[in-house]
C-alpha positions as CSV (number, residue, x, y, z in Angstrom):
1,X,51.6,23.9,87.3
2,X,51.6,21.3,84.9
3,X,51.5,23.8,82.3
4,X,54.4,25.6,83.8
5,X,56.5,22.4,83.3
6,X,55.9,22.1,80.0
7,X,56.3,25.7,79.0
8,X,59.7,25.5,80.9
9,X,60.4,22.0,78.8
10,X,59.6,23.4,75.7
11,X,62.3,26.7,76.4
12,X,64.9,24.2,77.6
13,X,64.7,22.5,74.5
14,X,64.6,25.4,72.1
15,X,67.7,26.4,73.9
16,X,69.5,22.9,73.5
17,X,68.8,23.1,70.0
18,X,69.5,27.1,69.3
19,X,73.0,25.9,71.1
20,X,73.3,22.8,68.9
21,X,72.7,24.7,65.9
22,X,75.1,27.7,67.2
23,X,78.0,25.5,67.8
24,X,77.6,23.5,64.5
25,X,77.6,26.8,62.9
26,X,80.6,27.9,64.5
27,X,82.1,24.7,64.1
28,X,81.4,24.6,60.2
29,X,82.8,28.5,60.3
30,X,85.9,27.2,61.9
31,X,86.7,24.9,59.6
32,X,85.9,26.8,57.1
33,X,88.4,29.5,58.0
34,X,91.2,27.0,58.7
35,X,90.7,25.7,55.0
36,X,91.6,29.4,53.8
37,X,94.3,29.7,55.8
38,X,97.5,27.6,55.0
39,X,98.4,26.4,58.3
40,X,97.6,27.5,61.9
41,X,100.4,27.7,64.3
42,X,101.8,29.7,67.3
43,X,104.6,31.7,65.7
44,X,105.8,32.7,69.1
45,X,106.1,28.9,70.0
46,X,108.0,28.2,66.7
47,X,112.0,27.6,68.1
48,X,113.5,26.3,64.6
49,X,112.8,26.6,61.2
50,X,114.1,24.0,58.5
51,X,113.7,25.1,54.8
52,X,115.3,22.4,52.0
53,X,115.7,23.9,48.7
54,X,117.1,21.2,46.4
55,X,119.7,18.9,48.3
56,X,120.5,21.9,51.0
57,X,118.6,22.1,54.4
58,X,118.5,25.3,56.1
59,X,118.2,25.0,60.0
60,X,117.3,28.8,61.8
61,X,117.5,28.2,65.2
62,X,116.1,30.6,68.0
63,X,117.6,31.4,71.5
64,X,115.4,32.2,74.9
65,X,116.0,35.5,74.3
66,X,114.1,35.5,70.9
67,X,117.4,35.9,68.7
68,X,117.4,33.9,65.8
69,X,120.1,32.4,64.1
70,X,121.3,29.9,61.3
71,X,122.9,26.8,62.1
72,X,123.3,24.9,58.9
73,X,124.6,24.8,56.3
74,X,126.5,27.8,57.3
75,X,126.9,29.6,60.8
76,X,125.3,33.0,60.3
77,X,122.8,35.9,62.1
78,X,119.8,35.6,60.5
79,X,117.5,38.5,60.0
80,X,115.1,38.0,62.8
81,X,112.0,40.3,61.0
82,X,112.9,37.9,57.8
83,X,112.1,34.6,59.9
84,X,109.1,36.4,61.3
85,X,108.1,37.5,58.5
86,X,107.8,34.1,57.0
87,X,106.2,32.6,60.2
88,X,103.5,35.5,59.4
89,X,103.0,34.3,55.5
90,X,103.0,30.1,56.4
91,X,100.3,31.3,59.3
92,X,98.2,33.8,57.4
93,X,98.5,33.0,53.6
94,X,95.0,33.0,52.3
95,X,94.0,30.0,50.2
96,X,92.6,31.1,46.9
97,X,91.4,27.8,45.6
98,X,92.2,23.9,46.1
99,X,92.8,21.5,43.3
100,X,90.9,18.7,44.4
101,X,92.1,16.6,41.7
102,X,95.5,17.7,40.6
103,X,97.5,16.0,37.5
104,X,100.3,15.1,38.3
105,X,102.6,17.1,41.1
106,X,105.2,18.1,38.9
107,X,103.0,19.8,36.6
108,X,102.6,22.2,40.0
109,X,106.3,22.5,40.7
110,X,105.7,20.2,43.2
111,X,107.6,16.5,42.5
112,X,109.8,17.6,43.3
113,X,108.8,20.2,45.5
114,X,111.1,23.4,45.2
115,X,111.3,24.1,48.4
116,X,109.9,22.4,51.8
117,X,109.5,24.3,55.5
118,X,109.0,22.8,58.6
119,X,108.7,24.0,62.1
120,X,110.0,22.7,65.3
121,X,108.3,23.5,68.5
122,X,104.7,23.3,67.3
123,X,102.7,20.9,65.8
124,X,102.3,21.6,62.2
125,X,102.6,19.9,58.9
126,X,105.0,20.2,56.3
127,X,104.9,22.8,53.6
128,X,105.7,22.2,50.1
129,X,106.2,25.2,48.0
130,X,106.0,24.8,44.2
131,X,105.7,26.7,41.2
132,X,103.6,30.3,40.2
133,X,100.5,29.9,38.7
134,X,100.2,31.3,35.1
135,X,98.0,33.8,36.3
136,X,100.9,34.7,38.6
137,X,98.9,36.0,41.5
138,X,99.5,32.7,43.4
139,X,101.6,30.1,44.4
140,X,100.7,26.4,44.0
141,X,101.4,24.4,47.2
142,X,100.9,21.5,49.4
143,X,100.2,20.5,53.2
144,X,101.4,17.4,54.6
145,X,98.6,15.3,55.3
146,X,95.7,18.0,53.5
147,X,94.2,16.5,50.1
148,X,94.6,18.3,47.1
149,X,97.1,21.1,45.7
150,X,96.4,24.8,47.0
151,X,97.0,27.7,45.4
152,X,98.3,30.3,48.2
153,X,97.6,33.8,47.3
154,X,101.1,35.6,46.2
155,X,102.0,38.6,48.2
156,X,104.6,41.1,46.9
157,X,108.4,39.9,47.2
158,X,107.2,37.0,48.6
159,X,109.6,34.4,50.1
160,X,106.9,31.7,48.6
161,X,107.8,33.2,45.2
162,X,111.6,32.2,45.1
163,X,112.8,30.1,47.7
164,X,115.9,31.2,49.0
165,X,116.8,30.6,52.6
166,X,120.1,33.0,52.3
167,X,117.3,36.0,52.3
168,X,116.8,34.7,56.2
169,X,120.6,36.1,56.7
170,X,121.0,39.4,58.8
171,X,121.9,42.0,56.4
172,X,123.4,45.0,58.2
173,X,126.7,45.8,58.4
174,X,127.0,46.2,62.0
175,X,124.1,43.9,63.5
176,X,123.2,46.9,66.1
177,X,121.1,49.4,67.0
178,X,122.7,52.7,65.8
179,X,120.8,55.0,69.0
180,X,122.6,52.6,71.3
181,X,126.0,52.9,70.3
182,X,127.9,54.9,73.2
183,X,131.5,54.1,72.0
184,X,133.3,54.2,68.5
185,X,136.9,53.7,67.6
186,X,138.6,54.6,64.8
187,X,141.7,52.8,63.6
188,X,143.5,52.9,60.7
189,X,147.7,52.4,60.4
190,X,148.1,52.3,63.7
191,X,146.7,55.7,64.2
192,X,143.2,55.7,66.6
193,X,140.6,58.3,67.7
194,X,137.9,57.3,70.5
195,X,134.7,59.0,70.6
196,X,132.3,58.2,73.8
197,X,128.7,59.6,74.8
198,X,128.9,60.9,78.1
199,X,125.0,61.5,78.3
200,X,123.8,63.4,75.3
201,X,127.1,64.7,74.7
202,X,129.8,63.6,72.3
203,X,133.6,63.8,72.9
204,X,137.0,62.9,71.9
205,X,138.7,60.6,74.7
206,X,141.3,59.1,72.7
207,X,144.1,60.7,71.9
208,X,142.9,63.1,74.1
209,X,139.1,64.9,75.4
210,X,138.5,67.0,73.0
211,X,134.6,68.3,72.1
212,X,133.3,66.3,69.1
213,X,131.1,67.2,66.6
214,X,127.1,65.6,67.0
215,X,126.8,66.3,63.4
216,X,129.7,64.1,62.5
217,X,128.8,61.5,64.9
218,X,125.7,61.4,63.6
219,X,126.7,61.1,59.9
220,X,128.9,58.7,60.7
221,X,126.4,56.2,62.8
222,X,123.8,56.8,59.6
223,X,126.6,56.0,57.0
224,X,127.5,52.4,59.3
225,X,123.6,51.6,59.8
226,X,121.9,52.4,56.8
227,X,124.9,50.5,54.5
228,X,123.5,47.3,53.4
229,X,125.1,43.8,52.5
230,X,124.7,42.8,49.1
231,X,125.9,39.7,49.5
232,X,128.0,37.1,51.2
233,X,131.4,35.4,50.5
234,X,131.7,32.5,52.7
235,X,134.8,30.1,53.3
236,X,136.9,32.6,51.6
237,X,140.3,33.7,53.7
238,X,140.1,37.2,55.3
239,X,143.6,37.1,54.7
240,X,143.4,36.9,50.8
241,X,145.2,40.5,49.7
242,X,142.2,41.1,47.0
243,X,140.0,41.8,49.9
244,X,142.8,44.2,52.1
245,X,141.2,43.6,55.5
246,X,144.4,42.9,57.0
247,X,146.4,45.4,58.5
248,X,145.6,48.1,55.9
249,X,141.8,47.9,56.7
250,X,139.7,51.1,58.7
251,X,139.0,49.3,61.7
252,X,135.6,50.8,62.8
253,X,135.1,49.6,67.0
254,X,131.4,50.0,68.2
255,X,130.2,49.5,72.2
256,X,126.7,49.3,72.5
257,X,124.8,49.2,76.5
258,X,125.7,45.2,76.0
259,X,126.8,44.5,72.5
260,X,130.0,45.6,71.1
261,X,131.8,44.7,67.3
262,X,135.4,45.4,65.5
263,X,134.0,46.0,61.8
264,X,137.0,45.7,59.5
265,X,136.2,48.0,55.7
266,X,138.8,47.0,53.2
267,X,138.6,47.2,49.5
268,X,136.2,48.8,47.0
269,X,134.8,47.8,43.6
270,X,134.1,49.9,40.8
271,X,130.6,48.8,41.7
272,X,130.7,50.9,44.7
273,X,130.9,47.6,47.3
274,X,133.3,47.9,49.8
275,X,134.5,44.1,51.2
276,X,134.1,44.7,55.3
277,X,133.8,41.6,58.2
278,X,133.2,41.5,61.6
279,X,133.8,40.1,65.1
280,X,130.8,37.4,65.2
281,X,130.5,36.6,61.8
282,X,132.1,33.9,59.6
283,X,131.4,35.2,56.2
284,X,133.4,38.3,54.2
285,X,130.7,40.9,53.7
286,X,129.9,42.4,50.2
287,X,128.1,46.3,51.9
288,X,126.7,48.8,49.3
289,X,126.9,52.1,50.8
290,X,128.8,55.3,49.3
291,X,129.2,56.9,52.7
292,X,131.5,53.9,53.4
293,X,134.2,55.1,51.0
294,X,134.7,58.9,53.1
295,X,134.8,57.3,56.7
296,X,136.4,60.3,58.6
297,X,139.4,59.9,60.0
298,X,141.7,61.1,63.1
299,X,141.1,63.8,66.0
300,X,140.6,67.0,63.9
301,X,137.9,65.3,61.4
302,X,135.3,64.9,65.0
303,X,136.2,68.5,66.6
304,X,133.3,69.8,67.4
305,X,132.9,73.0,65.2
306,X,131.7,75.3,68.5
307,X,134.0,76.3,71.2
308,X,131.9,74.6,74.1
309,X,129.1,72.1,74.8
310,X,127.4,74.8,77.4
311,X,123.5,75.4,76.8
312,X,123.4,79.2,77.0
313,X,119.6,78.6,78.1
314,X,120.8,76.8,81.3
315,X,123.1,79.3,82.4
316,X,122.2,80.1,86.2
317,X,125.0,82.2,87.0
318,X,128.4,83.9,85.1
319,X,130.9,86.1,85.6
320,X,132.7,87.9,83.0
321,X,136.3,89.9,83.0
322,X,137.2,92.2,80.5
323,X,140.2,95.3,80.8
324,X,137.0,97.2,80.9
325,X,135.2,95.4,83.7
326,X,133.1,93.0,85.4
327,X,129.9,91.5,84.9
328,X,128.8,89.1,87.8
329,X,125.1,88.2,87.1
330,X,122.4,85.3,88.8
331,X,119.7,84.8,86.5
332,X,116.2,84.8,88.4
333,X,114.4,82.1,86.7
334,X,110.4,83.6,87.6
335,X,110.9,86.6,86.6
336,X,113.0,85.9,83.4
337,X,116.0,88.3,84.6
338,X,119.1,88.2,85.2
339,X,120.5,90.3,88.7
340,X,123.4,92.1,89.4
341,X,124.9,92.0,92.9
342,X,124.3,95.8,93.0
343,X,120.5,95.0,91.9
344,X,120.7,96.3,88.6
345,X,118.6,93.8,86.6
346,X,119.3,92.9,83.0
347,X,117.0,91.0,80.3
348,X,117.6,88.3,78.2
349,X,118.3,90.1,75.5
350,X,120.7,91.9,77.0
351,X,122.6,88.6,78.0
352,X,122.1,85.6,75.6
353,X,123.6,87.4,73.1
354,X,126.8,88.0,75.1
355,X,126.7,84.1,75.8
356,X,126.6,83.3,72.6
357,X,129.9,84.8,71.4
358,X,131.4,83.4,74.5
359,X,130.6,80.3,74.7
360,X,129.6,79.3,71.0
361,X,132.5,80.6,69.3
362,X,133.8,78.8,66.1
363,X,136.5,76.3,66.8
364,X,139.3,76.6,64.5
365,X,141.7,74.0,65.8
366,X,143.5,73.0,69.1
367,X,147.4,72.2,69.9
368,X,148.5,70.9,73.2
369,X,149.9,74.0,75.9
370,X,149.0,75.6,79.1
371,X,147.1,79.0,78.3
372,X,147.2,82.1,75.8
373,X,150.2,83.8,76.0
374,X,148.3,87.3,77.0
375,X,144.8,87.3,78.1
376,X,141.8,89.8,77.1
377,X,139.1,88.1,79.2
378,X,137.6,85.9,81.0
379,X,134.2,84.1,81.6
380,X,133.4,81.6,84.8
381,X,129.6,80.0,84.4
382,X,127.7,77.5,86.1
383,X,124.6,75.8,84.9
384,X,121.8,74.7,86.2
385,X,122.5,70.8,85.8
386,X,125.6,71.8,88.1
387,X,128.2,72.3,85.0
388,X,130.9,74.1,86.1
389,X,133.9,75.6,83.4
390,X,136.0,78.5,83.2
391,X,137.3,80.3,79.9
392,X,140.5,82.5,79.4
393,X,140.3,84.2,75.9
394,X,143.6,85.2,74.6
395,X,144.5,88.2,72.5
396,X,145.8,86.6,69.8
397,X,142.3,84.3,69.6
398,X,143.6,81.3,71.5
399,X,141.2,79.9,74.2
400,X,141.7,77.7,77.1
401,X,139.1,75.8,79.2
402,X,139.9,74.5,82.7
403,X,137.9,71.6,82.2
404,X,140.4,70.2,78.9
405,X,143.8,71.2,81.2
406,X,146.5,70.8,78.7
407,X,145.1,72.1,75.2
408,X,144.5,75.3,73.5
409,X,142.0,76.4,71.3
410,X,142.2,78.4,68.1
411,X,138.6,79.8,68.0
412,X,137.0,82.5,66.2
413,X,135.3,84.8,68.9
414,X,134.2,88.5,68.8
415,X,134.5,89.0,72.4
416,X,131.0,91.0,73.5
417,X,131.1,95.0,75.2
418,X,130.2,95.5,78.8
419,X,126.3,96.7,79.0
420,X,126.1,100.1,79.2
């Protein structure tokens, strides 16, 4: 028994130590890994960043949404991914080598420092920034309260490299997300089209509903999101002629699901900047984009180039007049047909090309009136989302829809032969 004891003793101990050794391992690893890293914070904690460069502090402030923004010395959006982005490099910058005993700091571009950051909503030190190293594959800095200079490892572009806190500024034209835009305006002179999403679909609502073209739309939203600000004018007078974003400026309108801006274009540059400001923001915007300079303009620039929205494919049921005529069918989705009343049975191929002249004829124009003056035919569908419309094709190649009372089309449309 005794011998039991002493067995059991002897494990106890071995384990005691193997855990003392363990944790002084892991302890000596820690700190070893926190003296490669430059600092070790919560960047999801972090509520407000303060960068000085020279005499001018910086404040970027965020919200309890997670929406950053800068405070001082101007009032501005700031590029949330930027201030991330340089959360990431003061938590994750690898420490290439410390100076234990440094000359003096301003041989490091550090007295005085060119730039210092602090955090707010952590506990972290203060981070001097400093100069490149010769070798200019790292940056020489300092940690409040951590002997020694360190040289931080340089990644590309940076924010260590130059210090400029105007690169935390939001740099898109429109501050939005270009997939949730579901309303655009158009305004220039006085004269305004409205364009709205009703599901996947585009239209013209203002002057009037009128189909738009997704292709346009599309173009449009690319040329407004991908545009990109050069660079700022603050303080200045929106009013100054030189810009023109008075009353002679494009107004461009954009509704998002909760976030909606007036985006005023004025003049260009032979550089190819075009001046532009918006609700929200203080500062006249300088905006690179070439796509800027051909905004299109008024109802007939958005008409959609195809006589209707319908999705031939999710036709259930049609009926179509002719002089010659009638075909009524009900398309009988199992067995890929489409029935007669009569039960004569017709294939697809017999009947999506019919559809496709009807309904996906080219639109040519539109002017406001009741009907063509002397029909040829007529087509009645109804698809299977439950979209109802009924077409009267004119002989002189005007079109009317009952669901846009009040306009008629000018469409190009080879109007299909009863099958045989």
């Amino acid at each position: 028994m005794r011998k039991i004891l002493v067995a059991l003793a002897i494990l106890v101990a071995a384990a005691v130590g193997f855990y003392l050794v363990m944790e002084r391992k892991d302890t000596r690893e820690r700190q070893e890994d926190s003296n490669r890293r430059l600092l070790t914070l919560d960047e999801r904690a972090v509520s407000e960043v303060r960068a000085r460069v020279g005499e001018v502090e910086w404040v970027v402030i965020r919200d309890g949404e997670g929406t950053w923004s800068i405070e001082a010395p101007i009032r501005d959006p700031a590029d949330s991914g930027a201030v991330m982005n340089l959360l990431r490099l003061m938590n994750q910058t690898e420490v290439m080598d410390t100076i234990e005993e440094p000359e003096q700091l301003s041989a490091y571009g550090l007295d005085p420092a060119r730039a210092e950051i602090r955090v707010v909503g952590v506990s972290a030190p203060v981070l001097f920034i400093g100069s490149e190293t010769p070798t200019r594959n790292g940056i020489f800095m300092r940690v409040e309260g951590r002997p020694g200079v360190l040289v931080g490892k340089a990644e590309m572009d940076s924010p260590f490299l130059n210090p400029d806190p105007s690169r935390l500024r939001e740099r898109t034209l429109t501050g939005m997300q270009m997939n949730d835009i579901r309303r655009v305006s158009i305004t220039e002179s006085g004269d305004s089209v409205i364009l709205e999403k009703d599901g996947e679909q585009w239209w013209i609502t203002g002057p009037r509903r009128l189909p738009a073209s997704q292709a346009v739309l599309t173009s449009l939203l690319e040329a407004l999101g991908n545009a990109e600000v050069a660079g700022f004018i603050d303080e200045a007078d929106p009013a100054e002629p030189r810009f023109r974003l008075g009353d002679t400026a494009l107004v461009v309108g954009l509704a998002g699901n909760s976030v909606e801006r007036e985006i005023r274009l004025g003049a260009g540059t032979d550089a190819g900047v075009r001046f532009a400001s918006r609700t929200g923001r203080e500062a006249i915007m300088a905006v690179f984009g070439e796509r800027l300079f051909a905004i299109p303009q008024g109802v007939d620039a958005f008409l959609d180039s195809k006589l209707t929205k319908a999705n031939r494919y999710k036709v259930r049921w049609f009926r179509y007049e002719t002089d010659d005529g009638t075909l009524e069918v009900r398309r009988d989705p199992e067995r890929e047909i489409w029935l007669a009343e009569d039960g004569r049975e017709y294939a697809d191929s017999d009947v999506f090309p019919m559809l496709v002249r009807l309904l996906e004829g080219r639109l040519l124009g539109w002017r406001q009136g009741s009907g063509p003056a002397s029909q040829a035919a007529s087509l009645e569908y109804e698809q299977e989302d439950g979209l109802k419309d009924r077409l009267v094709y004119g002989a002189d190649g005007t079109v009317s829809l009952q669901s846009l009372p009040g306009v008629v089309f000018t469409a190009r449309v080879r109007l299909p032969e009863l099958p045989g």
